[in-house]
C-alpha positions in Angstrom: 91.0 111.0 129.7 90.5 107.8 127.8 93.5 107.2 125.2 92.1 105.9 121.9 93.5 102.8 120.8 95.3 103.0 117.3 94.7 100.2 115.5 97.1 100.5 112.1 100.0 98.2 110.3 103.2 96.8 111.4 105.1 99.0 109.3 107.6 96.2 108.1 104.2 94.4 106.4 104.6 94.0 102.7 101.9 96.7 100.7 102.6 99.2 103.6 103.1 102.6 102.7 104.6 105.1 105.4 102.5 108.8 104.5 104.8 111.8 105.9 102.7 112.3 109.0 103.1 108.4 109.6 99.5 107.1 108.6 100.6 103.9 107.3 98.2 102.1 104.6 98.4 99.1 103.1 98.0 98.9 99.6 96.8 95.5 97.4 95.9 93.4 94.6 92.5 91.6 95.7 94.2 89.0 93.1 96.3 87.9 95.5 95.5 85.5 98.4 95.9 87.2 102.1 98.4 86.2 104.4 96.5 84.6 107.0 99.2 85.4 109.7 98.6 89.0 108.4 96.2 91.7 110.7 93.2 92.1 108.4 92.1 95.9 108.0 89.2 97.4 109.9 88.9 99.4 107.0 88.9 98.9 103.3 88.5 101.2 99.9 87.9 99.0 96.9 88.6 100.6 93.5 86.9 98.5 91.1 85.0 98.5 88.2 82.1 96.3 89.7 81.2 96.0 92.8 83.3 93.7 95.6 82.5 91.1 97.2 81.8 91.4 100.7 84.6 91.4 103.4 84.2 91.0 107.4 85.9 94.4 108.0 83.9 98.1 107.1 84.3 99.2 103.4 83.6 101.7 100.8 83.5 100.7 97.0 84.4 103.1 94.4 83.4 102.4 91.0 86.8 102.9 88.9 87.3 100.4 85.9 90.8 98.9 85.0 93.6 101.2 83.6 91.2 104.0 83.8 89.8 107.0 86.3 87.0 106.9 89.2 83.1 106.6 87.6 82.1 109.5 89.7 85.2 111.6 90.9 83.1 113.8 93.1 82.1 110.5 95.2 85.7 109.4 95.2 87.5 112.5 96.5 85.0 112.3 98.9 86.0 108.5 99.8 89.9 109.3 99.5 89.3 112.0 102.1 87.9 109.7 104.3 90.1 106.8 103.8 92.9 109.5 104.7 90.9 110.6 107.5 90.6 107.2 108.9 94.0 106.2 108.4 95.1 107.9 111.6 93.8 105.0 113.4 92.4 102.3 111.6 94.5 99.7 108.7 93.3 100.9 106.4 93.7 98.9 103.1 93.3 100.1 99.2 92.8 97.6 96.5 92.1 97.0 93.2 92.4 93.8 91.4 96.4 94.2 90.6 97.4 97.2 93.1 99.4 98.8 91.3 97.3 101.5 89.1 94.4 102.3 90.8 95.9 101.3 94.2 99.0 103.8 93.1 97.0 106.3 92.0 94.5 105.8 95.1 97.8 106.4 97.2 99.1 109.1 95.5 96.2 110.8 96.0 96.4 109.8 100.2 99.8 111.4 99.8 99.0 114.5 98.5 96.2 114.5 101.6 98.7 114.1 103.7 100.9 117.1 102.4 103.3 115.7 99.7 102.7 117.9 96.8 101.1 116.5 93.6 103.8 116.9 91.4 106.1 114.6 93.6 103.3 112.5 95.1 103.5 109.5 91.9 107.2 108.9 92.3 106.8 109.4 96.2 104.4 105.8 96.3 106.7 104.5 93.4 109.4 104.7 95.6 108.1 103.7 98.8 105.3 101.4 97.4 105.7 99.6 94.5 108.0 100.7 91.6 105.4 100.2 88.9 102.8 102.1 90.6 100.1 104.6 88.8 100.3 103.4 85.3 98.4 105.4 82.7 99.1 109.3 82.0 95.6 109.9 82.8 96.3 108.4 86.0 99.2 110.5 86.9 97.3 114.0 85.8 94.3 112.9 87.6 97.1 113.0 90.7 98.5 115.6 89.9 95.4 117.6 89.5 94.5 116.5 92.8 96.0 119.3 94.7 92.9 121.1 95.2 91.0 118.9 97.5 94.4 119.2 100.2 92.9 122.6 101.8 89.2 120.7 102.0 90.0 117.6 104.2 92.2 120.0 106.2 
């Protein structure tokens, strides 16, 4: 049997966040310049309000303006589930044009995939991703009323 070749972050990379299982994901401001020394993802999710610009890796843009929630939050939990999904093997990388909000809240929501439970899953990326990370109310209830989509991408 063929092994399949797991193609994710050196964990020590700055934007990495560790999930429980050990997905790791690396989170980002698309306002910052990439390290060219850095692996580039062979995966991205883009949480913007209009749409990216086009990257040499696979990608999926959700439509989610600045400060606020996802345009269509049907089409989002089913990108997050995937994202989380792929994580097992790909680097996968979620940005928004700061990574800190959206990116937060887009990670919080990874981490409640991956079995951290709602209520704990903001201060869970605040402190193991970026201290400032999900930050409008809105943002943090739409996390924590995320819960319901963990028994679906099971």
């Amino acid at each position: 049997m063929e092994e399949t070749r797991r193609e994710t972050w050196p964990a020590e990379l700055p934007g990495v966040l560790r999930l429980p299982s050990g997905r790791l994901v690396r989170g980002r401001g698309l306002r910052r310049a990439l390290d060219p020394a850095a692996p580039v993802p062979t995966y991205g999710l883009y949480l913007l309000g209009g749409e990216p610009l086009a990257v040499p890796w696979e990608a999926r843009w959700i439509r989610w303006p600045d400060f606020r929630l996802p345009a269509d939050r049907a089409d989002a939990r089913t990108a997050l589930t995937e994202a989380w999904r792929r994580a097992a093997d790909d680097r996968l990388e979620v940005a928004c044009g700061g990574g800190r909000g959206r990116t937060g809240t887009a990670l919080a929501c990874l981490a409640v995939l991956d079995g951290v439970p709602a209520a704990e899953a903001v201060e869970f990326v605040r402190r193991n991703y970026d201290r400032h990370a999900v930050e409008t109310p809105w943002q943090r209830r739409y996390v924590r009323r995320f819960e319901g989509l963990k028994e679906r991408a099971s």
